[in-house]
N, C-alpha and C positions, 0 to 999 in steps of 0.2 A: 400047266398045259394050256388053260383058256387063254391067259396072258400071251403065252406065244403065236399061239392059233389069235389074237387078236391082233397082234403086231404084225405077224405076213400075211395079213390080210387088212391094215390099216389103209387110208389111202397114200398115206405118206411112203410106204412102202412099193405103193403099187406105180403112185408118181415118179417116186424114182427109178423103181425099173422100168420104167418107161422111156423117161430121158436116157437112163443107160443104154436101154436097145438104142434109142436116136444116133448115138456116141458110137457105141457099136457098128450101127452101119456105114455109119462114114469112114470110119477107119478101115473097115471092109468095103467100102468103094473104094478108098484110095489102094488100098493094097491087091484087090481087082486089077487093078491098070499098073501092077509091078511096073513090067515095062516102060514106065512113062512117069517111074517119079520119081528121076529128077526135072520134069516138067511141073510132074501137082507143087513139088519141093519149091522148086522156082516159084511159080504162081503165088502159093500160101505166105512166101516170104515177100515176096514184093507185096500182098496183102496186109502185110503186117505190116511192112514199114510205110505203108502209107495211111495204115490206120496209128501207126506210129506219130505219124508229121501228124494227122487231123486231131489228133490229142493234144500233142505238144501247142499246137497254133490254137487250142480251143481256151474256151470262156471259163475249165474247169480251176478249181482249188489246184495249186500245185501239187500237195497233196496225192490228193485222187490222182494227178494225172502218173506221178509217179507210183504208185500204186498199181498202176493196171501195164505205162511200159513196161517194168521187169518183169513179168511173166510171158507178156509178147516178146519179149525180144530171145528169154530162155525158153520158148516151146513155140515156135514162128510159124509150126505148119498151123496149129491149133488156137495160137493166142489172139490173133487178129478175129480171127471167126469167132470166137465166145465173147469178146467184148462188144463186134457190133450185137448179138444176138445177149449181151446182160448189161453191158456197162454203156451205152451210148445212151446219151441223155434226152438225142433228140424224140419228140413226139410225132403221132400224125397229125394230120389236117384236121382228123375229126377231133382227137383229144384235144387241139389246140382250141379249136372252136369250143368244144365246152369248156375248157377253164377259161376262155374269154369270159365264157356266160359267170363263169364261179365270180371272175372280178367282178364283171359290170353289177350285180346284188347289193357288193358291199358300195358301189358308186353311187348310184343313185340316193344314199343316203349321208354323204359326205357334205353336201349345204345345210345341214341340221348343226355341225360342228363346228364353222365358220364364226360367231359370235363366241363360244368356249376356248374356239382359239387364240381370239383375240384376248380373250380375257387372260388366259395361260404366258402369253407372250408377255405381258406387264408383272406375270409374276414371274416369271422366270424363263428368259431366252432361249438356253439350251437344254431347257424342259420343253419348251412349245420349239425346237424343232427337231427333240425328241420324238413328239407328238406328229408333227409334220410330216417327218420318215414314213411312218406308220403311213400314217392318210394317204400320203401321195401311191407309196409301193406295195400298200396290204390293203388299201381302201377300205379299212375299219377308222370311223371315227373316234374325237375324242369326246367325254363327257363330264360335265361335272360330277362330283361322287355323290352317288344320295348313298346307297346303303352295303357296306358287306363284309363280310369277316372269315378268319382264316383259323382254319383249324387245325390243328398242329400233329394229330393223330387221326388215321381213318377209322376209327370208333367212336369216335366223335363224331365228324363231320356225317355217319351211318344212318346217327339217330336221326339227325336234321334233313338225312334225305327222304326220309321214310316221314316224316314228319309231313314238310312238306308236297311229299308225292302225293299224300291222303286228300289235298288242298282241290288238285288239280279241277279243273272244270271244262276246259277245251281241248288242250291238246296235252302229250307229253312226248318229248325227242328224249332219244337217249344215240351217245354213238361213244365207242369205248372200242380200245384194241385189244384186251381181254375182257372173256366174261365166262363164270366157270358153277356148273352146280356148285350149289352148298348152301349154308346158311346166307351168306349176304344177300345172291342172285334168288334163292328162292322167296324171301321175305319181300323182294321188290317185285319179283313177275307175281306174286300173290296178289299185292296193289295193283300190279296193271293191268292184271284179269279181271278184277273189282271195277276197275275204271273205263275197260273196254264194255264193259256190261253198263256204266251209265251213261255210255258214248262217247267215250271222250275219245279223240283220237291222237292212239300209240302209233309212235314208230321207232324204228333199232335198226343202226349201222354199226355192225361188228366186224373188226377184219378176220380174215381168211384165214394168217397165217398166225395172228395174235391168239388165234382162239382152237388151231390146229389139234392141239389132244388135250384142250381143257370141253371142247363139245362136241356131243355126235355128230354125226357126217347127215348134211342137210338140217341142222337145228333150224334153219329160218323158215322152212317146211312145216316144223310143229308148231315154232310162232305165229306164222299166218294164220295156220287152223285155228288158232286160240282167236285172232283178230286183232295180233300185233302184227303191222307193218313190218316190213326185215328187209334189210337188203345186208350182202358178205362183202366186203369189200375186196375187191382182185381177187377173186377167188384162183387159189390153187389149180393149176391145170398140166397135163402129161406135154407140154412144151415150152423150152429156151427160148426166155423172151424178157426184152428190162421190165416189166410192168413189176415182173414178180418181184424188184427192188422196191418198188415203190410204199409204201403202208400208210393207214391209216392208225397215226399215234395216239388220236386227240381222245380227250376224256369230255364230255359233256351231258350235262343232263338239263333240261331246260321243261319249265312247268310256266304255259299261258304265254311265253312270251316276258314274261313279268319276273320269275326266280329264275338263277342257273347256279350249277354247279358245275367246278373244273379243278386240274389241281393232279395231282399223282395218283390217282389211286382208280384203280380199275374195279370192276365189280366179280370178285371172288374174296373167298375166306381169309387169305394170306392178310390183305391190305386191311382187315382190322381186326386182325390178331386172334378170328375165332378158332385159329389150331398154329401151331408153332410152324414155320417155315424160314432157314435161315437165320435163325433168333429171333428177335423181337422186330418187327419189321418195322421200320419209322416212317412214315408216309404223310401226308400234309392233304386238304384239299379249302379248297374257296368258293365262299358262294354268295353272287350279285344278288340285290334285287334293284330296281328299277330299269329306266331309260338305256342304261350300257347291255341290259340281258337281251334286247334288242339285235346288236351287232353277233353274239353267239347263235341265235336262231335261225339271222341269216344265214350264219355259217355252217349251220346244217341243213337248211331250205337247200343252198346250192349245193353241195356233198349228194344230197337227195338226188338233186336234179341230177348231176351226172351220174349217178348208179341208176336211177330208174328210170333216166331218159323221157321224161313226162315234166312241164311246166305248169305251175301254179301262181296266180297272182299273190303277190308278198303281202298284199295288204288283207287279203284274209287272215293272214294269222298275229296281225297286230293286234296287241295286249286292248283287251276292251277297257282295263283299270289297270292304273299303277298301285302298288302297297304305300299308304301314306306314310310321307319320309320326309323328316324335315333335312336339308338340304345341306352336308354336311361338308367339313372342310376338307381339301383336293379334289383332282381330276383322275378319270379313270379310263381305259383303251384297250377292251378286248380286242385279240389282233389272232389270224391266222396266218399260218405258213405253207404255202403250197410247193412242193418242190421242183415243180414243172415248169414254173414262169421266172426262172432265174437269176429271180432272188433269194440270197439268202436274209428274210428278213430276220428270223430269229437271231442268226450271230451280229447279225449288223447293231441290233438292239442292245443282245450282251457284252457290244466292243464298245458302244457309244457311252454306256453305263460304266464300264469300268473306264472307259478313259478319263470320263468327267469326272470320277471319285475325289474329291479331297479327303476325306478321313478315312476311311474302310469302305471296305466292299466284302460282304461275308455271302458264300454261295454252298449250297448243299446239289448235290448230285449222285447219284448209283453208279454214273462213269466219267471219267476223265480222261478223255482220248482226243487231243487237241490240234490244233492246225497250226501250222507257222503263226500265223496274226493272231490268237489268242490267247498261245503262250507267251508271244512278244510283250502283248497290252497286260499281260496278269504281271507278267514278272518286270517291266519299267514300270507300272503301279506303286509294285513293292518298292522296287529300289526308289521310287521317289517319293516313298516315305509316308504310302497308304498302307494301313491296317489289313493287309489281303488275309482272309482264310477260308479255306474250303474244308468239306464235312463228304468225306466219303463211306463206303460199305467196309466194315472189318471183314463181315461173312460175306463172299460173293456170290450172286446166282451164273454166276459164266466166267471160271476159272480163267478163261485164255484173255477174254476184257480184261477182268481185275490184274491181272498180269501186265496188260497193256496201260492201266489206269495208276498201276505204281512204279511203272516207269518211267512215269515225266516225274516223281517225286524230288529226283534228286535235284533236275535243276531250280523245278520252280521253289526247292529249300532253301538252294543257294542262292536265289535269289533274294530270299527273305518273306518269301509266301510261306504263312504256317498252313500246315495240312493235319486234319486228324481224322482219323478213323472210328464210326461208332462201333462203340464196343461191343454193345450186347446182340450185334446181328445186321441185317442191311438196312442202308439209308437206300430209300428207294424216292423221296423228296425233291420237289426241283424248284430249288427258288436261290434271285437273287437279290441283295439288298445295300444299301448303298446310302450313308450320310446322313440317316435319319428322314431319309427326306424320298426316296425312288426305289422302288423295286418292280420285280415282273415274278408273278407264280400262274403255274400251267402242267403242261405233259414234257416240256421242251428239256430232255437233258444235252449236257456237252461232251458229243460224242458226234462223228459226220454224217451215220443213220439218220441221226434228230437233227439235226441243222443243214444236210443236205438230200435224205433220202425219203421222209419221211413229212406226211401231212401233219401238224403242228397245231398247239394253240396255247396261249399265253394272254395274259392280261397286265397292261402297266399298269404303274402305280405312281401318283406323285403326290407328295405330303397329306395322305390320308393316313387313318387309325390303325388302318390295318396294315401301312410300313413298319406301323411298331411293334407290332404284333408279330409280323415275319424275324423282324429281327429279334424280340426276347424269348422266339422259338429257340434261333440260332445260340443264341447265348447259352439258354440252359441247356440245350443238349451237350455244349463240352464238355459241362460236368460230367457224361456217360462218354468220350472218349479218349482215344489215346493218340495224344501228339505224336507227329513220327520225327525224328531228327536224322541227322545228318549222318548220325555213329552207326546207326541200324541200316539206312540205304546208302552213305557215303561209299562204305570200304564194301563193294558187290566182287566175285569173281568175274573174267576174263567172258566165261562160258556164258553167266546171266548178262553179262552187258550184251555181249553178245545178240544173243536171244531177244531181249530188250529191245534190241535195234531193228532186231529183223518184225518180230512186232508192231511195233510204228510205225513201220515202214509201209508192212499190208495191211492196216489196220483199217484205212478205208473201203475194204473191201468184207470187211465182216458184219 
């Protein structure tokens, strides 16, 4: 009984009956004016088809844009009106003016990178304009590597955060799209109540909907009291409006300016395995230290800025010491993704990587929901005679994804892309790696939420320790999965291709 009495009374519950009365009335105003609708009819239709043409003529993924005409075109009183009010991309005046501010942060620090460029270029061209992309459209620089390493399990990477969080002395950022009692999250706010008490100053960006019934309603209430900073990201609201598309993906946790952490794994129990969810849940995470933990802090300075609407000079929270680090081989490019400013730099990055591949390209991901262009580049990879494999979830957390994630299977088999499933439960991991020589690990999976809807963040990689380290993750985990062939998805019924198709179809829209 508590459970139930806790659910109609959730906010989730209460948000939605609220959009439903919205819904409700509309169609009770339209049905108001009987009389006069084949007028509203008229109106809504010709509504629709000129939200129709502003899609088709727009900037969108082909994709998306067909995604969102068929259901305008099969429900034309209604279709046109829920897309501008979910699916229009455009922003306001004001939003636009802050994510100006979000770019200009990382600008201002792009003449630091100009000499690593140059040097990146002599070793390798289509690494340094690799790097160049980056700079120009994400305005994160590049740096040389000093120091960092990748962890292959979030029980691992657990120990190291806790580790280093004890370190802290000025500040510590955290910003994560889930965070959930339990073990993981209560052994870290133990340290950051420790460290609010010796002054250091905490602050925490959690998104809204990331954290929807893993925390009570107003948690950033109880944080403040403690004397951690909080801010929800888009918080949940009783109205139809795109913002609520939007999310905050990124995983980061950043100590002085000086350490960061990033990489898959959110802060609740699942991601290092302290109770069973799904199986064994396989998850990754990475963590900088020097010059490059720089470009992630500003990446949360700005995030800040535009939730709390308040400016801080940057050069307060520059690192007073770096951790001595001898100066080791490759370059490195923390990089975020904003989905507001109309690029997509995260895919551009995972089309450049794979198109350059000569040997392999080996990528792990929790989804596989792909767009024209990056199904095209995976599978002319293959056929031209690169090593492609990808590492998906056997156990999925969102039946209707995993459905939509093993229905591109069969072409890119035929292609000659190998695909395997880990066996003992989900791959929730997102990295890709490439040649020995180039990879990117972050929050960034391949799906159009994460490469189009969703704020992002990602770190390249070019001929450091820790490309090799990504990739004999990837190795030894196939020993735990199971290759899928052609015999098991070739010969499907009529009914699943079907379904399949209709799946992909709206798949941008989940």
């Amino acid at each position: 009984m508590k459970k139930v009495l806790s659910l109609l009374f959730h906010r989730v519950t209460i948000i939605s009956l609220a959009i439903l009365a919205q819904l409700l009335a509309l169609v009770l105003m339209i049905g108001s004016f009987g009389d006069y609708f084949p007028q509203f009819y008229a109106f809504f239709t010709l509504l629709s088809a000129v939200v129709v043409i502003f899609i088709a003529t727009g900037h969108q993924k082909s994709a998306y844009k067909i995604a969102w005409i068929i259901p305008i075109i099969l429900f034309p009183i209604f279709g046109g009106l829920f897309y501008l009010m979910l699916g229009n991309p455009r922003t306001s005046r004001r939003m636009k003016r802050k994510m100006h501010q979000l770019k200009a942060h990382g600008e201002n620090s792009l003449a630091f990178s100009a000499p690593v460029l140059h040097r990146l270029v002599h070793t390798n061209e289509h690494a340094a304009n690799q790097a160049r992309y980056i700079q120009n459209y994400a305005s994160y620089p590049v740096y040389r590597h000093s120091s960092s390493h990748f962890f292959p399990l979030g029980e691992l990477a657990f120990e190291a955060m806790l580790e280093e969080l004890a370190k802290a002395k000025r500040y510590i950022f955290l910003e994560y799209f889930i965070i959930e009692e339990g073990i993981m999250w209560n052994r870290i706010l133990d340290i950051l109540m420790d460290k609010v008490r010796e002054g250091v100053d905490v602050r925490l960006i959690y998104d809204d909907v990331g954290c929807l019934f893993k925390l009570p309603y107003r948690y950033d209430k109880k944080l403040e009291a403690l004397g951690i900073k909080t801010e929800r990201f888009h918080p949940l609201t009783p109205r139809l409006t795109a913002t609520l598309n939007y999310r905050d993906h990124r995983k980061l946790l950043i100590i002085d300016g000086h350490t960061g952490f990033t990489g898959g794994i959110n802060l609740a129990d699942e991601y290092i395995n302290a109770y069973e969810k799904l199986g064994h849940w396989k998850d990754s995470a990475f963590l900088i230290k020097g010059e490059p933990v720089w470009s992630i802090t500003m990446m949360f300075l700005a995030m800040w800025e535009y939730l709390r609407d308040e400016t801080e000079p940057l050069s307060d929270f520059l690192p007073s010491e770096l951790p001595q680090a001898q100066e080791s081989r490759g370059f490195i490019q923390p990089f975020g993704d904003n989905p507001l400013d109309g690029e997509a730099v995260s895919e551009t990055v995972y089309l450049n990587l794979i198109n350059k591949a000569k040997d392999y390209v080996y990528i792990t991901t929790p989804y596989l929901i792909l767009d024209n262009e990056m199904l095209t580049a995976l599978s002319t990879a293959a056929k031209s005679g690169v090593d492609v494999r990808i590492i998906t979830p056997h156990i999925p957390d969102k039946p209707i994804v995993h459905a939509v994630t093993r229905s591109y299977y069969h072409v890119l088999v035929s292609s000659g892309v190998r695909i395997y499933e880990y066996s003992p439960g989900f791959m929730h991991s997102k990295t890709i790696v490439a040649d020995d020589e180039v990879a990117v690990v972050g929050s960034i999976n391949l799906d159009y939420r994460s490469l189009y809807l969703a704020f992002e963040n990602g770190v390249w990689l070019y001929q450091t320790e820790s490309v090799l380290e990504i990739r004999d993750d990837f190795v030894n985990s196939l020993a735990l999965c199971e290759e899928i062939t052609l015999k098991r998805y070739g010969n499907v019924g009529a009914l699943k291709r079907f379904s399949w198709s209709l799946l992909r179809l709206l798949a941008p829209l989940f």
